[in-house]
N, C-alpha and C positions, 0 to 999 in steps of 0.2 A: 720451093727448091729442096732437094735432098742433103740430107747431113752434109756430106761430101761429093767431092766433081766425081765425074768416073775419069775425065782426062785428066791427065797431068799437066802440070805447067811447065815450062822448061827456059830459063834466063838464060840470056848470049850477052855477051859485053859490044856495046858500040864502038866506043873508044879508050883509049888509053890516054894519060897525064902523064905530064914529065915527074919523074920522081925525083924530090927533095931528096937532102942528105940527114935534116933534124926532123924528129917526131911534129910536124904539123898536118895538120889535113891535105888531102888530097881528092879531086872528085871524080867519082868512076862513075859511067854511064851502065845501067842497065835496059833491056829489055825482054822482051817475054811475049808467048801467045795467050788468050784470052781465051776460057775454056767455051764450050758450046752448048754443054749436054748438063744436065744433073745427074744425080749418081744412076736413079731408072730409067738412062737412055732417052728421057725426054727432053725436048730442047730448053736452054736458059737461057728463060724471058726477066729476070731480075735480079742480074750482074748489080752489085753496087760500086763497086772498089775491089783492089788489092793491097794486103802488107808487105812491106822487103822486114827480112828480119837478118840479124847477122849477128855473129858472136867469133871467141877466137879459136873454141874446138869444134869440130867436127861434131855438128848433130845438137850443139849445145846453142840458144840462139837469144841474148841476153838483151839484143836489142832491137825493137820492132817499132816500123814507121809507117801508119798510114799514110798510103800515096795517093788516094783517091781513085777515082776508075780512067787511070789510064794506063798504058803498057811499056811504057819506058820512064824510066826517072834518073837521078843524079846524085850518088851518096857520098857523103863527105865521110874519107875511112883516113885512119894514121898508120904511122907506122907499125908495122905486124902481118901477120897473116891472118883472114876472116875468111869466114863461112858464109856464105850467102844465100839463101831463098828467098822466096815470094810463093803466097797462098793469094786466094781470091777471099771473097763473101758476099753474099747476097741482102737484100732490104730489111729482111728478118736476121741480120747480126750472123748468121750459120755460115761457117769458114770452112774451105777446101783444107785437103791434106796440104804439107808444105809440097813446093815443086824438090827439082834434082836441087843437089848442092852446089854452088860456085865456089872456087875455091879464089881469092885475091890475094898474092902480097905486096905490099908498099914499102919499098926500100926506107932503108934510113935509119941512122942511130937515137933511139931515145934519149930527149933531154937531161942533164943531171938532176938525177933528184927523183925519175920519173920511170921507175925501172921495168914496168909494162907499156911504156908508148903509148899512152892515151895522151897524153895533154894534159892529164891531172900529177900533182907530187904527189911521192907517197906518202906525205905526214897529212893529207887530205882528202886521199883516193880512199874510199869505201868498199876497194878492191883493191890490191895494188899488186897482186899478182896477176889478175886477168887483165885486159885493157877492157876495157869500161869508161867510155868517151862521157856517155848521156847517166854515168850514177844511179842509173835505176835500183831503187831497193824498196821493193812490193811489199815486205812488211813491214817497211820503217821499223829495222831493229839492228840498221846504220854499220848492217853488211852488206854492200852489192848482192845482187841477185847472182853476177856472173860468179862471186865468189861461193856464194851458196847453191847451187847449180852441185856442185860436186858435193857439199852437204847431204845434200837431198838425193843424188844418184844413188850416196855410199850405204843405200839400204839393202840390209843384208849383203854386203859385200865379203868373200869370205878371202879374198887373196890381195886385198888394201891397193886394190887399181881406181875407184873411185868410184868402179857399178856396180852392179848388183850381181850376184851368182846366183844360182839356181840350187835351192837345196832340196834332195827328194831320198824318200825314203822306201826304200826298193830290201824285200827279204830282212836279212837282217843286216843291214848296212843303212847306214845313210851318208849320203854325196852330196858335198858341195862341189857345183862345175861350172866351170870358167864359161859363159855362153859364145864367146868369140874363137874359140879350138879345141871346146871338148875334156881339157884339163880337169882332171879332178881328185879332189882327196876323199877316201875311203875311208869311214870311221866304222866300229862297230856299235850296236846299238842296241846288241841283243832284243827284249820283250820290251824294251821301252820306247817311250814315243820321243826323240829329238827333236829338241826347243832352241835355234840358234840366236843369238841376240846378244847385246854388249849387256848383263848383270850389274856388273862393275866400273870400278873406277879403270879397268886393265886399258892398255895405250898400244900399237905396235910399233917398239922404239924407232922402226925404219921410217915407217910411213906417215908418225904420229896421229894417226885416224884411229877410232875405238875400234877395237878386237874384239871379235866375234866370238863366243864362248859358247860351248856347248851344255845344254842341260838334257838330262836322260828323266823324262817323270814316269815314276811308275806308279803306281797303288799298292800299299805296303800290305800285310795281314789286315788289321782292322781296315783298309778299304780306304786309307789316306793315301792322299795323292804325296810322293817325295819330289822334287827337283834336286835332281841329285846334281851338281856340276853350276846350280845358280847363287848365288847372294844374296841376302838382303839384310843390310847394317853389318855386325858381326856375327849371324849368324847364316851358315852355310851350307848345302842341299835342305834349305826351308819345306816344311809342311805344307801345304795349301790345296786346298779343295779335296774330292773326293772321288773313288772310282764311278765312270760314267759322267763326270763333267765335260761338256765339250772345254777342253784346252786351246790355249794360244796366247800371245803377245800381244804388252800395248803400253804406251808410256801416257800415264794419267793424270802425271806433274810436269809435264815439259821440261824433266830432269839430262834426257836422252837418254834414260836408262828403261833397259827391257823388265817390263813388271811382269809377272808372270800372271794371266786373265784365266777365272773360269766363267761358264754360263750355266747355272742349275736352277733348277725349278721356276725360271722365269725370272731371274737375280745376274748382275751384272756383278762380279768380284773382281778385284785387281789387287795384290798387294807389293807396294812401292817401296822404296829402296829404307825406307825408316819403318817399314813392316807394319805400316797402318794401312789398313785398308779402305779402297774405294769401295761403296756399292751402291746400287740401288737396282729400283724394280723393273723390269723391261715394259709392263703392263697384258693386258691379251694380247700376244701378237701371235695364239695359237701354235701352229710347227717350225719350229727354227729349221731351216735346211742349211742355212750359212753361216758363218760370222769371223771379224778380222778387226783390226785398229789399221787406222791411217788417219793423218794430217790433212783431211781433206779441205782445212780453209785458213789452212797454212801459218796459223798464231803458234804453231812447236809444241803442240799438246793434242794427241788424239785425238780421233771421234772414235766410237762403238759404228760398223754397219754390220747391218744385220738384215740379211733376208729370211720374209716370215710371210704364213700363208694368208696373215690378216693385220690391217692398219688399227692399232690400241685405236680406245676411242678418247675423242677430241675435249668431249666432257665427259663430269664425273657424272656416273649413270648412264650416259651414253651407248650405244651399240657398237662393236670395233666394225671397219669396211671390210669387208670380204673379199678376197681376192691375193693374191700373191704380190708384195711390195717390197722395196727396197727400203729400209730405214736408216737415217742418220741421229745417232744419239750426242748429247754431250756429254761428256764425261765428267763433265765438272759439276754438271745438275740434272742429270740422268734425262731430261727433255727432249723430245725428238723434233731435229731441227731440219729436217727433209724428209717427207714420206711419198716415193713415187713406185704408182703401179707400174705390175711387171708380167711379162707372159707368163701364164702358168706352169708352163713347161723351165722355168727358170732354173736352174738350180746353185749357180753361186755368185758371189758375189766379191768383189774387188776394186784396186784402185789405181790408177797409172794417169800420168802425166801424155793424155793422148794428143793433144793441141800444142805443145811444145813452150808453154808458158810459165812455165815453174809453179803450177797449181793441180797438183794430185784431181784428177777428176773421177769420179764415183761411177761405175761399169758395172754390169753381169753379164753371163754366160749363160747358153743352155744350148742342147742338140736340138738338129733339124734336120730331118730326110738324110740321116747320116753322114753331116757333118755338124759343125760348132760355128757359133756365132758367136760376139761380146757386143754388147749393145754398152757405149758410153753417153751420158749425158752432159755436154759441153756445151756454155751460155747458150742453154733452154734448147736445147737440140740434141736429137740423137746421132750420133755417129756408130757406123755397124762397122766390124771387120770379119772379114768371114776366114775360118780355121778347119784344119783336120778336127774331127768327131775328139771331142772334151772328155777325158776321165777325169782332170784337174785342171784349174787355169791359177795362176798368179800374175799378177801386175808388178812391173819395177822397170828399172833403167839399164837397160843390157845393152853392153858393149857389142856392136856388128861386127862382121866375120871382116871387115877393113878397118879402118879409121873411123868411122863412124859410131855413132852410141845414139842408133834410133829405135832400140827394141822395147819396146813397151809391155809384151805381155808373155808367156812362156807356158807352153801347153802339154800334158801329156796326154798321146792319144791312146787307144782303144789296145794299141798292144803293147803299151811301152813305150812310145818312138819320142821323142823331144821335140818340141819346134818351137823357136820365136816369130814373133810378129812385129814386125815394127811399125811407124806410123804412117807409115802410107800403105800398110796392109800385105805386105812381102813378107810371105813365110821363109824359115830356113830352118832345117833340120839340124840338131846338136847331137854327133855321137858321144856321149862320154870316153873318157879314155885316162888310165893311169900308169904311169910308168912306159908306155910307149904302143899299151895294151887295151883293147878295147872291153870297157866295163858295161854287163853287160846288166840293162834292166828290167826289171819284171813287168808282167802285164799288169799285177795289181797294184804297179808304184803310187805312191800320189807325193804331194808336196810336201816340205816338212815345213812348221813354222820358224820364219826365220825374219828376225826385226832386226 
């Protein structure tokens, strides 16, 4: 069967329950159609089952219950308002986009003591602002998922909403923008490359989420890289690496702090908020075309991915594979702990939560007969989304043009133009806009690094 269905699923409610006055369960009926086809229009002959998943925001879905293969079921919800879906999957584990959202509320005053309506107190909830009925906490680190859900969205957030913004560096400006109406603040950035990320210990008293700090790097006379606008310990726009490093961000202590990364002569650098640094050797992995940090297995401490024209070799003495691959390094002992080939035509590489699971899953990008693809790999499967033709892509969690917060990936294409993609593969174009005025971007924009 294909990554994904090419039909959609769509839940209707059967019936409705009398609704309580105190936070107790209540059980709603859903139902749903059964898809038909694989995603290349061929018929599916090995349906396994469906998930219902549900959470209390829009798009966010903290809790997921195999229902087995049938098309109606019975969820016991509390008081609140929940989101609701259902995906499919087939014998090989390989799961459909999610269907539309249902929206449910269940009347009723939450218990004393129980200030989100789940049934748990909050001297005991592991959430106790989200409702979180089932307690799930993926990394046992005795936060809810539901509550870490907006953790994990708030990458690169630059307006403390809880998503992700789009930072891109157009001329000599660079913009962060709201993806959900184009908002955006204009910085100048003169000859230097902008590095957005939290440095520091800085807080935004409003929102108490870390604040986004701007670093400007340039390469001084002797060919030193400056971070001019970053931290580390008490010392401020730090020295680190040299003109010609590929730059970017990455947290290599699970401190939450933006380390500032370079990659030179085949060398991983990182240096961390006490100015010691991380490094080791990447090995042959021949032409780097890519590279980024993300959380891709979700313990709070980066990986290094890296897309390279060749797989290092496996022993010492060994020959590397040939061929253009995706790499996952650890950071913590420079070992590559995924290497999957990739089309040759690839050219970057990224990371987004495209299953809806609170687990970053590892993707690339490359053009094709003029347009873009991102090919993700989700429990041992590929899932494709197909895109306007690729100058840049980044992966994050972008607030939709409604209530919703399903946008997964953020592209600039061939002339400038913006578009998100969310996870059921619905482009939408982002005009920036400032002060009421349309900001306009270059053809040569691309992304800025922004952690």
């Amino acid at each position: 069967m294909g990554s994904e269905y090419m039909k959609r699923l769509f839940l209707s409610f059967l019936a409705f329950a009398a609704l309580p006055s105190v936070a107790s369960a209540v059980p709603k009926t859903f139902r749903w159609d059964a898809p038909t086809l694989n995603a290349d229009n061929t018929p599916l002959t090995d349906l396994a089952g469906f998930e219902i998943a549900y959470g209390a925001t829009a798009g966010n879905y903290a809790s997921v219950i195999n229902v087995g293969n049938v098309t109606e079921t019975t969820v016991d919800l509390l008081a609140g308002t929940h989101f609701v879906v259902v995906r499919a999957y087939d014998l090989a584990s390989n799961r459909s986009v999610y269907s539309n959202e249902v929206t449910v509320t269940i009347a009723g005053t939450p218990a004393p003591g129980d200030g989100d309506g789940d049934g748990i107190v909050d001297a005991s909830d592991n959430c106790p602002t989200e409702a979180n009925g089932d307690q799930t906490d993926s990394d046992a680190d005795g936060i809810g998922d539901a509550c870490e859900q907006s953790t994990r969205a708030a990458q690169c957030d630059g307006d403390d909403d809880g998503f992700s913004s789009i930072a891109v560096v157009s001329g000599g400006s660079a913009l962060l923008i709201a993806p959900d109406d184009g908002d955006s603040d204009v910085l100048s950035r003169g000859s230097s490359a902008p590095h957005f990320g939290n440095f520091s210990s800085v807080v935004n008293a409003e929102s108490q989420r870390e604040a986004l700090e701007l670093a400007l790097v340039r390469a001084d006379r002797s060919g030193r890289l400056s971070w001019n606008g970053a931290r580390r310990g008490r010392t401020a726009n730090p020295t680190f690496g040299e003109r010609g490093n590929r730059t970017f961000l990455c947290d290599v202590d699970g401190d939450g702090f933006a380390d500032p990364a370079v990659i030179s002569e085949g060398r991983f650098r990182a240096m961390r908020a006490n100015k010691r640094v991380r490094n080791f050797a990447l090995g042959n992995t021949g032409r780097i075309s890519d590279a980024m940090c993300a959380d891709v297995n979700g313990d709070g401490t980066d990986e290094l991915l890296v897309l390279a024209s060749q797989r290092p070799p496996v022993r010492r003495n060994g020959k590397p594979t040939r061929g253009k691959h995706a790499l996952v390094y650890s950071v913590s002992n420079g070992r590559i702990s995924s290497a999957v080939a990739v089309n040759r035509s690839t050219s970057f590489i990224l990371a987004s939560d495209v299953s809806g699971d609170l687990q970053l899953d590892v993707c690339t990008a490359r053009n094709a007969d003029g347009s873009g693809v991102i090919e993700c790999s989700v429990s041992g499967a590929v899932q494709s989304f197909a895109t306007p033709a690729i100058r840049d892509v980044i992966g994050g969690w972008f607030r939709s043009s409604g209530d919703g917060a399903t946008g997964a990936f953020a592209v600039i294409g061939s002339s400038g133009d913006i578009h998100v993609i969310d996870q059921n593969g619905d482009v939408r174009s982002v005009v920036p806009t400032s002060g009421g005025n349309t900001v306009g971007v270059s053809a040569s924009a691309k992304f800025a690094a922004c952690r």
